[in-house]
Structure formats: C-alpha cells, structure tokens
C-alpha positions in Angstrom: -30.9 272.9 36.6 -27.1 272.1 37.6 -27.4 268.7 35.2 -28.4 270.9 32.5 -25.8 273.5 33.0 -22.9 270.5 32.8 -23.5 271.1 29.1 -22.1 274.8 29.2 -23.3 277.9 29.8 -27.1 278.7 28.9 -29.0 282.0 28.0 -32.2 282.1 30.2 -34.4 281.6 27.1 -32.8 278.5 26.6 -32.9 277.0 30.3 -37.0 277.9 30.6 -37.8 276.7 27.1 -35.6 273.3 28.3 -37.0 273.1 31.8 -40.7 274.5 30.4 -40.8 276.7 33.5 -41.5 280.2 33.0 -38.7 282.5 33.4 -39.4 284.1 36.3 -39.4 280.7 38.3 -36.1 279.7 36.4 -34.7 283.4 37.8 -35.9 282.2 41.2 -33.8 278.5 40.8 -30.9 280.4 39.7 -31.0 283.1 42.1 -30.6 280.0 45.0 -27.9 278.6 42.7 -25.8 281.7 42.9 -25.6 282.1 46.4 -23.5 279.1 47.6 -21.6 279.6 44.2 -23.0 277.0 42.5 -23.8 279.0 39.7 -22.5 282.2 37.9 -24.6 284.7 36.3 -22.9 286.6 33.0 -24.8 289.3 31.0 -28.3 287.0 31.4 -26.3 283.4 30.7 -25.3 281.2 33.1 -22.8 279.0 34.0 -21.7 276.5 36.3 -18.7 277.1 38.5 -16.2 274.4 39.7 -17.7 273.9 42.7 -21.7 273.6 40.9 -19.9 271.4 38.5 -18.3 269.1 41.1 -21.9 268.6 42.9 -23.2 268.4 39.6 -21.3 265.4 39.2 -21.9 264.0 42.3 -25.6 264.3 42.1 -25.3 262.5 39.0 -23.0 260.0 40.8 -25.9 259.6 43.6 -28.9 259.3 40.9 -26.9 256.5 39.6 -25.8 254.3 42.6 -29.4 254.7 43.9 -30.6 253.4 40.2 -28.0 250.3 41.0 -29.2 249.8 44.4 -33.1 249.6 43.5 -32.3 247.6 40.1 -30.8 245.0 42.6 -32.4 245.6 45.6 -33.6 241.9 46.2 -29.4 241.0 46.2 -28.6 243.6 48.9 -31.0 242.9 51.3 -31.0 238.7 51.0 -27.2 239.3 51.0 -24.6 239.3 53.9 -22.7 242.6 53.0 -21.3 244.0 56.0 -17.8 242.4 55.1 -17.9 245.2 51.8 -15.0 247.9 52.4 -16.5 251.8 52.5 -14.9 253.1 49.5 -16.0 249.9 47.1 -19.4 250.9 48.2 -18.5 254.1 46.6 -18.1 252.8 43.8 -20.9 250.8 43.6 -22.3 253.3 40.6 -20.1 250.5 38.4 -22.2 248.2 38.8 -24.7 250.2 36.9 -26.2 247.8 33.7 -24.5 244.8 35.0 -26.6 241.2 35.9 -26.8 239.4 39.1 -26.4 235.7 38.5 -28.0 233.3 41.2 -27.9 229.7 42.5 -29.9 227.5 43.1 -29.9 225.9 46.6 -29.1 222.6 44.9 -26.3 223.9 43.2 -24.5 227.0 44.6 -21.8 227.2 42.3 -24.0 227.5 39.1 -24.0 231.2 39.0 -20.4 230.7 38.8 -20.0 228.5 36.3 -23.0 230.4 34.7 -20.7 233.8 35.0 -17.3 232.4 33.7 -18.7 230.8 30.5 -20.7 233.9 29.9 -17.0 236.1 30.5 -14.9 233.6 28.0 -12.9 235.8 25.8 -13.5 238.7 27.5 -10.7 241.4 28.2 -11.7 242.3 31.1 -13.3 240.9 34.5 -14.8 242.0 37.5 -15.7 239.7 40.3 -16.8 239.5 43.9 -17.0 236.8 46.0 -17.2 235.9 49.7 -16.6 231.7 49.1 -14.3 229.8 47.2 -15.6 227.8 43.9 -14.0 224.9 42.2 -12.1 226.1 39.3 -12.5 229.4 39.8 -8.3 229.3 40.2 -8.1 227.7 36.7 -10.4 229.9 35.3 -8.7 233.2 36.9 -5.7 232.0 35.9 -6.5 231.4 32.5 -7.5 235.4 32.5 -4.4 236.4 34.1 -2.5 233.9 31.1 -4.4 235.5 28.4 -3.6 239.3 30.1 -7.1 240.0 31.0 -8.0 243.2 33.3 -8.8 241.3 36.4 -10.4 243.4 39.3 -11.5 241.0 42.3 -13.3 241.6 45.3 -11.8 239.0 48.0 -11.6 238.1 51.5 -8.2 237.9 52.5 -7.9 234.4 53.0 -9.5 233.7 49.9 -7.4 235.6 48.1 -4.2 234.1 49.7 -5.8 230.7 48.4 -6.6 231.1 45.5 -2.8 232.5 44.5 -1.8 229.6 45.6 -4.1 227.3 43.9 -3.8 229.4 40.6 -0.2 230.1 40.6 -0.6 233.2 39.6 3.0 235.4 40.4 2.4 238.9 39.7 -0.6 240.0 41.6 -1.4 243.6 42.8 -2.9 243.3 46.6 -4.6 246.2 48.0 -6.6 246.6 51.3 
C-alpha cells in the first residue's frame, strides 16, 4: 500500500481496484497506516506523508538489497567478508544487476583480467578487492588517465600500494 501511494495521492476506488481487495479491507490497511502517520486521509483520498514516504523508500531500499543478497548468495557465504565497513554494506542495494566474476583455482586472477577487459572504455568503475593483481595499477591508472569515475573498495595497505605502483597523484582517501 505505501509503494503504491509513492505515486501520489489515490482515491479509494483506485487503491482496491489496484490492490483487488475490497474496500472495506483497503479502509482497514489504511486505517493502521494513519495511526503512526504513515498515511493521511483527505476527503476519501490518500496520501503519503514524509515520514510514510521515507519508510516507503526504505522498504523499497530493503526489498532491493535482499534481491542482491539472494541473486548472489553463493559469493557471500563462500566469501570472507567480515573486513566490509557497515555503511558499504548499506549500500550494497548498488550492486543490484551487476555480475560476479570468478576464478578458477588454477588461475585466481582471471576474474580480473576477465573484469578489466569487459570495463575497457567505460566511464565509470566500481571495484572491490581484498588481494593485489598484476596490472591492476596499470590498468587503474589508465582509468584515472582517461578521467574515469573510479570508486574502489580497498584495504588500506593495498590501497597505499597500489598508488604507488600506479602513480596515480590526486586520489580522494576515505575511511
């Protein structure tokens, strides 16, 4: 009911004909909805209120990461994550539609080279990483060259590394 009401305010013929409820159970939904001001009621239309929309959107948010989470469910529980800061799992809801690449044991950097070739002439790069990989300074610095976005996911010490090995002056370090 919230998610529908993020599209503005509905008359109650329209919510029950788009939940195909009958109205009196709709009356009931919205009835909850008013109390903790999640909803407001004006001459038999309804509206959400700032507070309805801002759980609105964080349902929304929630429905999402759990969507990322399942699609990739395999990687999070195979993978060491402890070492991911709170608030970037907050914002794991980016990583909604994007692919996992894998290694092989016989090869461990092939999802890396795998991932850079795919990303040539892109303008904009997201990458996360726990170990260092040959070239990937070259390669990063290549995007930095050709003013790509670059948002990486580091550990300290390979961060510090690879600006070294890259070159790379202007870089925008947060923790």
């Amino acid at each position: 009911m919230r998610i529908l009401l993020l599209e503005g305010e509905k008359s109650l013929r329209e919510l029950y004909h788009e939940l195909g409820r009958s109205p009196p159970a709709v009356i009931h939904v919205l009835h909850g909805l008013e109390r903790p001001h999640f909803v407001l009621a004006s001459h038999k239309h309804y509206a959400l209120t700032f507070i309805g929309r801002a759980v609105a959107l964080k349902i929304i948010d929630l429905s999402t990461m759990m969507g990322v989470l399942n699609e990739h469910e395999r990687f999070w529980i195979q993978h060491d994550t402890t070492g991911i800061p709170d608030y970037l799992l907050g914002m794991m809801l980016l990583l909604r539609d994007s692919t996992v690449l894998a290694s092989s044991e016989a090869d461990v950097f092939e999802a890396y080279r795998c991932g850079f070739a795919f990303f040539e002439g892109a303008n904009a790069f997201r990458f996360v990483s726990a170990a260092a990989m040959p070239d990937a300074a070259r390669f990063l610095n290549k995007f930095a060259s050709d003013r790509v976005s670059l948002q990486l996911v580091l550990t300290g010490d390979l961060l510090d590394a690879l600006i070294e090995r890259a070159g790379i002056a202007r870089v925008a370090k947060t923790t």
